[in-house]
C-alpha positions in Angstrom: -10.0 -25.3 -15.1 -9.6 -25.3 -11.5 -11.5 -28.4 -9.6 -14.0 -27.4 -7.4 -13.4 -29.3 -4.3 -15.8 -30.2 -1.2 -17.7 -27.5 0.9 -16.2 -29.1 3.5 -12.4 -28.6 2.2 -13.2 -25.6 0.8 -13.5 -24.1 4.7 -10.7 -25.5 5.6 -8.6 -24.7 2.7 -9.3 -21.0 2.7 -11.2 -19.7 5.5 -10.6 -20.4 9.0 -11.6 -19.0 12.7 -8.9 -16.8 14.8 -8.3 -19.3 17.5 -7.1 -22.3 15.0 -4.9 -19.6 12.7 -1.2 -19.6 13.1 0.8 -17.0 13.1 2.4 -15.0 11.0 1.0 -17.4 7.9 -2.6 -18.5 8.8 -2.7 -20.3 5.3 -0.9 -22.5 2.9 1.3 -20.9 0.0 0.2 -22.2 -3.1 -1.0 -21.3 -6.8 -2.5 -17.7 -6.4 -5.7 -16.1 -7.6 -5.9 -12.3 -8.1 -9.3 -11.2 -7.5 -9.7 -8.2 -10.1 -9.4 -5.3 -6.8 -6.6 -2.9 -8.2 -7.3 0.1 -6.4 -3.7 -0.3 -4.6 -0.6 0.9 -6.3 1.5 -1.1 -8.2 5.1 -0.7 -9.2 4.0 1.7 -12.1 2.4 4.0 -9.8 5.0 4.2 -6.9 7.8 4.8 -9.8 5.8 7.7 -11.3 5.1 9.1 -8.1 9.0 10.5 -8.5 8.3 13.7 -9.9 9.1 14.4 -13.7 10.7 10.8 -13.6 9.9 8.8 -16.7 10.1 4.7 -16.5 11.7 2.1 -18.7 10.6 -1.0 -18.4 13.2 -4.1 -20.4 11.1 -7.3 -21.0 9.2 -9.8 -23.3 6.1 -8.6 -24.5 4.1 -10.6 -22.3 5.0 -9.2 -19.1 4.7 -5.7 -20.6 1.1 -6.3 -21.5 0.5 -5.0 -17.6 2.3 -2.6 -17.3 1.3 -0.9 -20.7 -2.2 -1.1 -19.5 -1.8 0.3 -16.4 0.2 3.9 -17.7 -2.7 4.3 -20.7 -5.3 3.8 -17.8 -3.5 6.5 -15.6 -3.0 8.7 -18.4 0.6 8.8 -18.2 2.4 7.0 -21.3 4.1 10.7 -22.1 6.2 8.7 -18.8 6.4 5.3 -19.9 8.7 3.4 -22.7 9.6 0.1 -23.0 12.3 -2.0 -24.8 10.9 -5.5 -26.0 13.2 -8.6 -25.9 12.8 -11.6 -28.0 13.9 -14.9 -28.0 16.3 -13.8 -31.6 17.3 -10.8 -29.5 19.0 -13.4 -27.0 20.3 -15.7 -29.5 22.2 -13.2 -31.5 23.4 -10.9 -28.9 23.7 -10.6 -25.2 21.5 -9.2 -22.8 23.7 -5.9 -22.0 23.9 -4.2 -25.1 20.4 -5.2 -26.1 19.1 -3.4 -22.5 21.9 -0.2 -23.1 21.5 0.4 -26.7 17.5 -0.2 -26.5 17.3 2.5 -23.3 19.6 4.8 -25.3 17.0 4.6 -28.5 14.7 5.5 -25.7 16.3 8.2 -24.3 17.4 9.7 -27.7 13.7 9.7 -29.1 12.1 11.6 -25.9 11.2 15.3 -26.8 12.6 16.4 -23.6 15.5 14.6 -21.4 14.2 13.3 -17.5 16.5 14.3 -14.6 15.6 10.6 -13.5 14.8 7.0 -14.9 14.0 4.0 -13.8 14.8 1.4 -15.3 13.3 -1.5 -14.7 14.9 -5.0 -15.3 12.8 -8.1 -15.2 13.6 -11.8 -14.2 15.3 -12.5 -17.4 17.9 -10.5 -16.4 18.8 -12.9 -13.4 18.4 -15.8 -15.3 20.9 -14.9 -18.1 23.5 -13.5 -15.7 23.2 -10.0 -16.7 26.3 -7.6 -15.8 23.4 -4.6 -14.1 26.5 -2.0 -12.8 28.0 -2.2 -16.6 24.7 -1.9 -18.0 24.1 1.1 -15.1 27.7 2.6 -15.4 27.3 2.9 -19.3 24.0 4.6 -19.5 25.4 7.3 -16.9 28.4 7.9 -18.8 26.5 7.8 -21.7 23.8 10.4 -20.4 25.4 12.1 -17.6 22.7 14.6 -16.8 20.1 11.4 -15.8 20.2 9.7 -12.6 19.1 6.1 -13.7 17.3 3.9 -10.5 18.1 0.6 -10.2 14.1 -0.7 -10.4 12.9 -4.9 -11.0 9.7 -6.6 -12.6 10.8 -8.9 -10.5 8.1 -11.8 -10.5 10.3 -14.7 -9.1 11.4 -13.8 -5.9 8.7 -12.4 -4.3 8.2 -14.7 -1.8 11.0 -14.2 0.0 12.3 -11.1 1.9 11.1 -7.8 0.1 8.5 -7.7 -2.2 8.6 -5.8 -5.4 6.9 -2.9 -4.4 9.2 -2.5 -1.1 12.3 -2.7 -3.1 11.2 -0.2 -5.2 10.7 2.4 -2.4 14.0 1.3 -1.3 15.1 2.7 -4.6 13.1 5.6 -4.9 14.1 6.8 -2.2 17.7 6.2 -2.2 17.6 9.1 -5.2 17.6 11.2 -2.3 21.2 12.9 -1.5 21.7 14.5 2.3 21.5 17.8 2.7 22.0 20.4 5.9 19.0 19.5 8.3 16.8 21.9 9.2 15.2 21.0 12.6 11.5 22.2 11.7 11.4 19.9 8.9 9.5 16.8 9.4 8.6 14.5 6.4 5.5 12.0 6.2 7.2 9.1 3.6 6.6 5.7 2.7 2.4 5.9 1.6 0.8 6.1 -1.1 -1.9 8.3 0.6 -1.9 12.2 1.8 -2.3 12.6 5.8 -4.7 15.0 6.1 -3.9 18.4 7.8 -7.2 18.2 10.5 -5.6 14.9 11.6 -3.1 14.6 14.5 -0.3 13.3 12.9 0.2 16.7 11.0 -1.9 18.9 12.8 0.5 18.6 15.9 3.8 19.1 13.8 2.0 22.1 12.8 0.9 23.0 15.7 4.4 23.2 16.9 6.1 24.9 14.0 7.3 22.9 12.0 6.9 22.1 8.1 5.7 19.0 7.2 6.5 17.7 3.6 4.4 14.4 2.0 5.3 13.0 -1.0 2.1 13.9 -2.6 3.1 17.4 -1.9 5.7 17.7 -4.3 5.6 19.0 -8.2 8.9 18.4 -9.3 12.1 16.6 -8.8 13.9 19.3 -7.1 11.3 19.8 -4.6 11.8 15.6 -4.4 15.1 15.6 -3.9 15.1 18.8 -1.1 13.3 16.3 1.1 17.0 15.1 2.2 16.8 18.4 4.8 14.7 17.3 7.5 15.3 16.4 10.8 12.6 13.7 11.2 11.2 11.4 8.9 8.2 9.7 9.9 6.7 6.4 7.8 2.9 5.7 9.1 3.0 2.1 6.7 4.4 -0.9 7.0 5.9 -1.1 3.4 7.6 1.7 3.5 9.6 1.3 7.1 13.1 -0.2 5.8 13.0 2.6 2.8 12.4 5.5 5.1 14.8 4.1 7.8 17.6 3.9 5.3 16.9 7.2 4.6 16.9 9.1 7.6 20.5 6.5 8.4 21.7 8.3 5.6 21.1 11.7 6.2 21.5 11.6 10.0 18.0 12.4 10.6 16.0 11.0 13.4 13.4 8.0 12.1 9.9 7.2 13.8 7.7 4.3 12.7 3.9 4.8 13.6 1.7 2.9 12.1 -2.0 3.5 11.9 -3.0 2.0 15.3 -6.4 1.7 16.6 -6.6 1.7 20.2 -6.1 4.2 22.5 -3.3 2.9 24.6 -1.1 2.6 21.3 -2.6 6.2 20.0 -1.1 7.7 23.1 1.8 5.7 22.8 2.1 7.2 19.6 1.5 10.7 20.0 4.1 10.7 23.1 6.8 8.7 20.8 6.1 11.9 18.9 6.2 14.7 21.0 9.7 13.4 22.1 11.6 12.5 18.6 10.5 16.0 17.9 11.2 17.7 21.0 7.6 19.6 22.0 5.7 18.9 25.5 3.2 16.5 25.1 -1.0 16.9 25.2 -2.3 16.7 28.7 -4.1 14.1 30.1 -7.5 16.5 29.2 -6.7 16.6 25.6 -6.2 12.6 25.4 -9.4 12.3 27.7 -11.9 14.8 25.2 -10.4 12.8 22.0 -11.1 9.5 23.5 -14.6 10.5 25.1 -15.7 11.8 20.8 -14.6 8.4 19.4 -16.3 6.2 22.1 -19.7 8.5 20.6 -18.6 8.0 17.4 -18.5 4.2 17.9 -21.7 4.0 19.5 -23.3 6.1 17.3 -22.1 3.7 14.4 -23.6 0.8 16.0 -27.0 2.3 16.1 -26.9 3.2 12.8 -25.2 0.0 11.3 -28.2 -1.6 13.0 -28.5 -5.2 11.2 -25.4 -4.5 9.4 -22.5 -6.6 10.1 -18.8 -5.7 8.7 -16.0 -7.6 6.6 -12.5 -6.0 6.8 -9.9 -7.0 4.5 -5.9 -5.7 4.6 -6.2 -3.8 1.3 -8.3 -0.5 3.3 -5.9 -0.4 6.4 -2.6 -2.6 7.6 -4.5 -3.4 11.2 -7.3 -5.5 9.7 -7.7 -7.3 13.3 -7.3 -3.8 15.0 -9.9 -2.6 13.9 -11.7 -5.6 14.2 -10.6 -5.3 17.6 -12.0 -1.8 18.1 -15.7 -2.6 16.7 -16.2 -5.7 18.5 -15.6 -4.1 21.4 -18.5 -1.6 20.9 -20.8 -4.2 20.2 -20.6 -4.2 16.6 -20.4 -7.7 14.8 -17.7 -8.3 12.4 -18.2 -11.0 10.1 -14.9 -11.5 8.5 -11.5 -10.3 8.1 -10.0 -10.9 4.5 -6.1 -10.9 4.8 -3.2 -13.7 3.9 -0.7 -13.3 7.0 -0.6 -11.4 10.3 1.8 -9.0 10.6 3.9 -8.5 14.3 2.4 -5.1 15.1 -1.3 -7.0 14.8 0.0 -9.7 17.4 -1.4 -8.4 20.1 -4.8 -7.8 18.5 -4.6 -11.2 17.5 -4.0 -12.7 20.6 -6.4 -10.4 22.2 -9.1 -12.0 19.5 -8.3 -15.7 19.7 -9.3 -15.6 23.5 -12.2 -12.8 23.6 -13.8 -13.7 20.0 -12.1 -17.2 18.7 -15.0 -18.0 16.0 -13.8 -14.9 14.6 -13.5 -15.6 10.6 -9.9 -15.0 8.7 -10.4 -15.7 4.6 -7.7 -15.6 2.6 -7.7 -13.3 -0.5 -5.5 -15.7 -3.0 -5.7 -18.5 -3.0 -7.4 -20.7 -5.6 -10.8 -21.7 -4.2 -11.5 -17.8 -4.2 -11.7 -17.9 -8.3 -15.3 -18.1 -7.8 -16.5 -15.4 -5.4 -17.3 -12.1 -6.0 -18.7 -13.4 -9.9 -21.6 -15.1 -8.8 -20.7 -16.6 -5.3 -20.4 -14.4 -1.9 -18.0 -15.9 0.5 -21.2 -14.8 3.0 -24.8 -16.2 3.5 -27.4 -14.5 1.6 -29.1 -13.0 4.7 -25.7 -11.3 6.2 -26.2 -7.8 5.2 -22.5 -6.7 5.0 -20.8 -3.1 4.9 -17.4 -4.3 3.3 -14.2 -2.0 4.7 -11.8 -2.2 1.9 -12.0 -3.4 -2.3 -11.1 -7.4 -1.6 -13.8 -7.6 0.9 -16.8 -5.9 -1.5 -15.8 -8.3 -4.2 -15.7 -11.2 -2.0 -19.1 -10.7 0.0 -20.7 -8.7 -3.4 -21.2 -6.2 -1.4 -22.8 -2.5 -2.8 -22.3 -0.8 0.8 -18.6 -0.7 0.6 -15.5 1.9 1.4 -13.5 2.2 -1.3 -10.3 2.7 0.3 -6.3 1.7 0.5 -4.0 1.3 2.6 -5.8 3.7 5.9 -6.7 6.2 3.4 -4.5 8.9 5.4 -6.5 8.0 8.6 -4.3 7.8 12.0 -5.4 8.7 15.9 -8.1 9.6 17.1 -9.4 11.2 14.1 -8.5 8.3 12.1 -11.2 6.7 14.1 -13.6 9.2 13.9 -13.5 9.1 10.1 -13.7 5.3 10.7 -17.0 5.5 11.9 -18.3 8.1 9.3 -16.5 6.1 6.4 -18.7 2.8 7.2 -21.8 5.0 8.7 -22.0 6.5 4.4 -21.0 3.2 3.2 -24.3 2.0 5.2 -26.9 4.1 3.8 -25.6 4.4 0.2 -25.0 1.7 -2.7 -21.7 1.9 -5.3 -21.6 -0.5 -8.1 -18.4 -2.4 -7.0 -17.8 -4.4 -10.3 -17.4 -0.4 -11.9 -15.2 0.6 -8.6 -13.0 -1.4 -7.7 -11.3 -2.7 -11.1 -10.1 0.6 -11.5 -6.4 0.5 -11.1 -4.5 3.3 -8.5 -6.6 4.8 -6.1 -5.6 8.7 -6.3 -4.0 8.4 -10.0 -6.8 9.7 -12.8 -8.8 6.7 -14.2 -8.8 6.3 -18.2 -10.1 3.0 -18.3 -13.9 2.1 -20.0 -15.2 -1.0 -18.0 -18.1 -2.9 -19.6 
C-alpha cells in the first residue's frame, strides 16, 4: 500500500505553481500511477491503424494480458495473435526459433494471409540477446508475400529517447516505399485523429487544388502504401514529427511541422509556413483580420456563459496544455489547473509568458504516486471549484461530470480550432457525462466492446 504522506508534501510532491516549475521536467521521475483514462491510443491501436495489417505480439502471458484486452474491447481479435513464452520455453530452446516457428504457426493457421505484420518483440528479447534480422530475414524468406514490421512491447526503455508509441510510428510508416510525386498531393500524418474538412488546415489545400490524404482516410493497404506520392507531408502532433520527417527524407517530399497552436501570431505563422511549402499566395491581411475578430466573440461569449465555471486542462485533449491556458486567461476566463508531466519546447514561450503574467498558475502531475487516490473519492480541487475539465486525466482528477472527452486536439487547428474550443467547453458546461463510464473506455475513435460496471 502506498503511504499517504503530509498535505503539506503532498503539494509539493505533485502539484506545483508555474513560476517555481522547471523546465522541460517540472517533476520528479519516480514509481508511476496510471490513472484509469485510456481514451488515447496505445500501441495496439496505432499498429491496427495499418490497413488489413494483422499484429503479432511474442511475450509472457503477463504482459499479453493488456494487450489481449484491448483488441477484444476494440472488436478486432480477427487482427490479433500472440505467441506465449515460458520460462521451459527458454530453458530448452533459444529465443529465435521459439519467436520464428511460433509466428509461422500463426501465420499458417490464419484463414487468409496479411500483406503486412507486425511483429511485436517485447523486453525479453533484449535481455536474452535475441538475433531480430535472423529472426526477421527467416520469416520473409519463409513467407515472401508478407512484409513483417519491426514493432517492440518495449516496457524498459521508455524513459529515454523515443517512447513506444513513437517508435512504432517510425515503423509504420517506414512500410511506406517512394513513389513518383505528384505535386497536388498533400498528406496529413502522424495523428490519431481526422482534420476536419471546414477547418483551415485542409480547407486551404482544398481550396487550392490539391488532394489531401489522412490516414483515417484509407481502407486498405494499397491505398496505405500510395501515400509515398505526395509532394508534402504535413504532421500537426508532436509524436509523430521524426516518423513523418523520415518519411518525406525518403521520398524527397517537402516536410512541414505545425502543431496545433493557439495564438494568433503562431496561427498566421502557420498558415504562411503553408502557403509557401505548397506554393499558393497567401490570405490577405482581411481574411486573418475577420477569423481573428469571430474567435475574440467566441472567447468572450464563453466567458459569459462559463460564468462561475473555472477550467482544468490536462495534455491528454491537446499538446499545448499552457497554450491554451494561455489563450483563456487572457479573456478573462480562470483556469484552475493544468494536468501534464513535462513542458514540451514549442510550449516555452507560453510558459514563460505564464510564469510572469499568472505565476500561481497550478501544474499537477498525472503519475505519480500520491495521485492513487484522486478521482475515486478525492478531487485534486476544493469542493466549491465548479470545474469544466478539458481532456480525460483532468475529469478523473477534479471528478468532474462537465468534461470534453477528447485526445490529442481532436482534429482542432487555427482559427477554427479555437472556435470549436469555445463550443467544446461552452456544451461541456451546460451538460453532465458520467466520467467513471467515459473515460475508461480504451481508443477514442476505435468501436468500444467493453461492459464497465
Amino acid at each position: 500500500m502506498l503511504k499517504r504522506i503530509t498535505d503539506s508534501e503532498d503539494r509539493l510532491f505533485w502539484r506545483i505553481r508555474i513560476k517555481d516549475a522547471a523546465f522541460p521536467a517540472p517533476f520528479p521521475r519516480s514509481l508511476e500511477y496510471n490513472a484509469p483514462a485510456h481514451g488515447t491510443w496505445n500501441i495496439v491501436h496505432i499498429g491496427m491503424a495499418v490497413p488489413q495489417s494483422h499484429s503479432i505480439y511474442v511475450c509472457a502471458d503477463n504482459c499479453l494480458r493488456g494487450v489481449v484486452m484491448t483488441a477484444a474491447e476494440m472488436g478486432c481479435l480477427d487482427r490479433f495473435s500472440s505467441v506465449t513464452i515460458t520460462e521451459r520455453d527458454l530453458q530448452t530452446d533459444n529465443l529465435e526459433t521459439i519467436t520464428i516457428e511460433g509466428v509461422s504457426d500463426v501465420i499458417a493457421q490464419l484463414p487468409q494471409k496479411p500483406p503486412v505484420v507486425f511483429l511485436f518483440l517485447v523486453c525479453l528479447h533484449i535481455f536474452a540477446g535475441c538475433d531480430e534480422d535472423y529472426v526477421f530475414r527467416t520469416l520473409t524468406r519463409r513467407w515472401p508475400g508478407i512484409r513483417f514490421v519491426k514493432a517492440y512491447m518495449d516496457c524498459v526503455r521508455q524513459k529515454e529517447g523515443p517512447t513506444p508509441d513513437m517508435k512504432l510510428r517510425m515503423a509504420e510508416y517506414g512500410i511506406i516505399d517512394p513513389l513518383p510525386l505528384n505535386r497536388k498531393r498533400v498528406n496529413i500524418l502522424g495523428s490519431d485523429v481526422r482534420f476536419l474538412p471546414d477547418g483551415e488546415l485542409v480547407g486551404l489545400l482544398t481550396k487550392h487544388g490539391f488532394c489531401v490524404k489522412q490516414l483515417p482516410d484509407l481502407d486498405t493497404y494499397q491505398s496505405f502504401l500510395a501515400l509515398g506520392d505526395a509532394a508534402v507531408n504535413i504532421c500537426p502532433y508532436p509524436n509523430g514529427d521524426a516518423a513523418i520527417r523520415a518519411l518525406s527524407e525518403r521520398m524527397g517530399a517537402r516536410y512541414l511541422y505545425l502543431s496545433a497552436a493557439v495564438s494568433y501570431e503562431q496561427i498566421r505563422s502557420q498558415i504562411h509556413a503553408l502557403a509557401k511549402t505548397c506554393g499558393f499566395e497567401p490570405p490577405s491581411e482581411k481574411w486573418f483580420a475577420e477569423k481573428e475578430r469571430r474567435c475574440e466573440e467566441a472567447l468572450a461569449q464563453l466567458g459569459n456563459t462559463l460564468g462561475s465555471f473555472c477550467v482544468a486542462i490536462d495534455y491528454t485533449a491537446h499538446s499545448r496544455p499552457l497554450g491554451i491556458a494561455r489563450l483563456l486567461l487572457l479573456h478573462g476566463i480562470r483556469v484552475r489547473c493544468v494536468f501534464l508531466d513535462q513542458i514540451l519546447e514549442e510550449e516555452k514561450e507560453a510558459y514563460e509568458w505564464l510564469r510572469v503574467h499568472f505565476p500561481d498558475l497550478e501544474l499537477i502531475s498525472t503519475i505519480l504516486p500520491a495521485m492513487a487516490g484522486y478521482g475515486r473519492g478525492e478531487s485534486v480541487t476544493a469542493d466549491t471549484d465548479r470545474i469544466v475539465a478539458f481532456g480525460q486525466k483532468a475529469a478523473w482528477y477534479c471528478q468532474s461530470p462537465h468534461f470534453v472527452n477528447l485526445i490529442e486536439g481532436g482534429g482542432l487547428w487555427g482559427y477554427q480550432g479555437i472556435l470549436q474550443l469555445c463550443s467544446l467547453l461552452e456544451e461541456a458546461s451546460a451538460r453532465e457525462l458520467d466520467y467513471r463510464q467515459q473515460i475508461p473506455r480504451k481508443g477514442i475513435g476505435w468501436p468500444s466492446l467493453c461492459a464497465i460496471p
